[in-house]
C-alpha positions as CSV (number, residue, x, y, z in Angstrom):
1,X,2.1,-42.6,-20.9
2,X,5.0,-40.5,-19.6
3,X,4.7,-38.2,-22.4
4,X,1.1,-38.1,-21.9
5,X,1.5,-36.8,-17.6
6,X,4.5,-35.2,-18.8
7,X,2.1,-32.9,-20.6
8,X,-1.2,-32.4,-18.2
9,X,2.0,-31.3,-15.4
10,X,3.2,-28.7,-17.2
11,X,-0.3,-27.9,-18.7
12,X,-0.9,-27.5,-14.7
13,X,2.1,-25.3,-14.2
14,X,1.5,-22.7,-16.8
15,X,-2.3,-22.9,-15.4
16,X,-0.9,-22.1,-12.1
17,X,1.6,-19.3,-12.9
18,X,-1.3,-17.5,-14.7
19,X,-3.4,-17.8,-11.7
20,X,-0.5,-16.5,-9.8
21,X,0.3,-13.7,-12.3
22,X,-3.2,-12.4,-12.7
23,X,-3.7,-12.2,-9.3
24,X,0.2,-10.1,-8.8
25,X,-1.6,-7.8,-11.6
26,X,-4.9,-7.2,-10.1
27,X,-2.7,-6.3,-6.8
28,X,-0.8,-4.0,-8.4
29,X,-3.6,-2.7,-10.6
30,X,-5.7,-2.1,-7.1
31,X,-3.1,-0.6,-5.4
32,X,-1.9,1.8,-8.3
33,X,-5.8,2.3,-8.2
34,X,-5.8,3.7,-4.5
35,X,-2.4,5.4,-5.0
36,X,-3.8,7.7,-7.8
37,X,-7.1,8.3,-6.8
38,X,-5.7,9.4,-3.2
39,X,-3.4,11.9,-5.3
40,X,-6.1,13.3,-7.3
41,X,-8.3,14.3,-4.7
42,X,-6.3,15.0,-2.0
43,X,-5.3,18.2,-3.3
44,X,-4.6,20.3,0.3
45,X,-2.0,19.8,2.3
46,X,-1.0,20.7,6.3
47,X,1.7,20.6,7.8
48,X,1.9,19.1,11.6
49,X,4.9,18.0,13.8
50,X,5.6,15.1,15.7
51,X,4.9,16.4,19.7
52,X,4.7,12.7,21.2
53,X,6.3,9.2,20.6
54,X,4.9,6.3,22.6
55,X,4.3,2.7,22.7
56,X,1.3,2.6,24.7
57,X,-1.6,1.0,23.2
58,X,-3.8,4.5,22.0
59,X,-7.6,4.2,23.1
60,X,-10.5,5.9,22.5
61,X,-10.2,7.4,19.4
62,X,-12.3,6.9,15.8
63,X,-11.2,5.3,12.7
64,X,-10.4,8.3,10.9
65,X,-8.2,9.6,13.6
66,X,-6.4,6.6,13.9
67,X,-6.0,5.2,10.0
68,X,-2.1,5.0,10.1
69,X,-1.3,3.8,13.5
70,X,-0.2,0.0,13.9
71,X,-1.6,0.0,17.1
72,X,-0.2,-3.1,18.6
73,X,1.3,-3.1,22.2
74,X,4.8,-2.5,22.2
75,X,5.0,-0.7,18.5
76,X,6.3,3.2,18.5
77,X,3.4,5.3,18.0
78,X,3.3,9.1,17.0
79,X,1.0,11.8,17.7
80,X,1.3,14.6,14.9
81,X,-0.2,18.1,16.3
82,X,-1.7,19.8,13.6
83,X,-3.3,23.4,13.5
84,X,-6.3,23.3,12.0
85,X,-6.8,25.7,9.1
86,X,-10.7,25.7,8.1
87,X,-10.9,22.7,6.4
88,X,-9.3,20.3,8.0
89,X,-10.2,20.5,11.2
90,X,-8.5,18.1,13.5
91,X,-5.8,19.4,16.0
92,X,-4.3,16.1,15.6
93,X,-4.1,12.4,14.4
94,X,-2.1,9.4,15.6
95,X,0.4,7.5,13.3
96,X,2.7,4.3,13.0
97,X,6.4,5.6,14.1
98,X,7.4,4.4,10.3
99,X,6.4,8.1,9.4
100,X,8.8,9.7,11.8
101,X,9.5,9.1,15.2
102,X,11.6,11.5,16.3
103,X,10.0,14.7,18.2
104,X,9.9,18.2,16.1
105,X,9.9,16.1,12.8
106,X,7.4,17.7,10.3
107,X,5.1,15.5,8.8
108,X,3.2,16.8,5.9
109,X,-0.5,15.4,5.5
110,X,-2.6,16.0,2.4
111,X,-6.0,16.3,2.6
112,X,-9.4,16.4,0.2
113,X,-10.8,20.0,1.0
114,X,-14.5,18.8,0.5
115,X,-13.9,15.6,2.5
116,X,-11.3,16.2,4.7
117,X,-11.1,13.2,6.4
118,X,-10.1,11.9,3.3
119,X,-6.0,11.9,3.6
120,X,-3.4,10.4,3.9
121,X,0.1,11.1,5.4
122,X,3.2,11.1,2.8
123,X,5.3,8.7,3.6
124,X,2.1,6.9,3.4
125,X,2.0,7.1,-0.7
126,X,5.5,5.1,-0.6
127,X,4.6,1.6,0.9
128,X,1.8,1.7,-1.9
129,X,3.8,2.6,-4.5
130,X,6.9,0.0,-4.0
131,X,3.9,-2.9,-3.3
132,X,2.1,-1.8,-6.8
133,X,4.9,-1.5,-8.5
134,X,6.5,-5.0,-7.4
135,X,3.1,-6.5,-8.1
136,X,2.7,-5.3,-11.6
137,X,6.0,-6.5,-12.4
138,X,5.7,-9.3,-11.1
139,X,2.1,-10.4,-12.9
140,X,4.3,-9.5,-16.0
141,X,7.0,-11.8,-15.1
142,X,5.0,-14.3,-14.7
143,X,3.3,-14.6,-17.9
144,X,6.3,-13.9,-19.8
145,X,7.3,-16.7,-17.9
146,X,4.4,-19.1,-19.0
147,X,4.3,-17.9,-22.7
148,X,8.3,-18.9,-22.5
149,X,7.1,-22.6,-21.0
150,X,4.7,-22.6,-24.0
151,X,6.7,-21.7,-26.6
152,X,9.4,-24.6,-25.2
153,X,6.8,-26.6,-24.8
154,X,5.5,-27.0,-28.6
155,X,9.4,-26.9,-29.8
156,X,10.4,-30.2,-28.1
157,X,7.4,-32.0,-29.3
């Protein structure tokens, strides 16, 4: 009988750390996902500079214009001033201080030049990367992990 729940537990716990592995690798597959397809089309690139650090709560302002800023009261906000140069055509966007909050600081944005409110700022491009990376090696982990409780497993039958 112990041998017997001995066996459905860890028959449970290798079920589990699959489930938990698979779902680390999809995470890491998704993000490595958005990571390159961001770099592949987002081919242009403009350089702006910090002109305004708050933490005010920012109103009024679309999605696109707003897609890096952590708006919560209380959080250090940026504004990077931008001069538009035919394509992209925003004198401006708002950003989480993560990317620079310091005044004068350049900020370089990279932008799609058929959809240019497709970008993304490029500090941006390292919280993906460190998150996909960490996920992907930790869905590997994890079933090495499993096969390795397998493997032990069947020897101490």
């Amino acid at each position: 009988m112990d041998k017997h729940s001995c066996s459905v537990g860890t028959v449970l716990l290798i079920l589990l750390l699959l489930a938990v592995s698979s779902t680390a690798f999809a995470g890491g597959l998704i993000r490595s996902g958005i990571l390159l397809s961001r770099r592949i089309v987002c081919t242009e690139q403009i350089v702006g500079v910090v002109d305004e650090v708050t933490t005010r709560y920012i109103s009024s302002l679309d999605e696109v214009e707003t897609r890096y800023l952590d708006n919560g009261e209380g959080e250090t906000k940026i504004h990077i001033a931008l001069e538009p140069d035919g394509a992209f055509n925003r004198d401006g966007i708002y950003a989480s201080g993560v990317y620079g909050d310091e005044l004068r600081t350049e900020i370089t944005i990279h932008y799609s030049p058929k959809h240019p409110d497709n970008y993304y700022i490029n500090d941006w491009l390292r919280f993906y990367r460190n998150t996909g990376i960490f996920t992907l090696v930790t869905g590997v982990l994890t079933v090495l992990l499993a096969s390795f409780l397998v493997r032990a497993g069947k020897h101490y039958k």
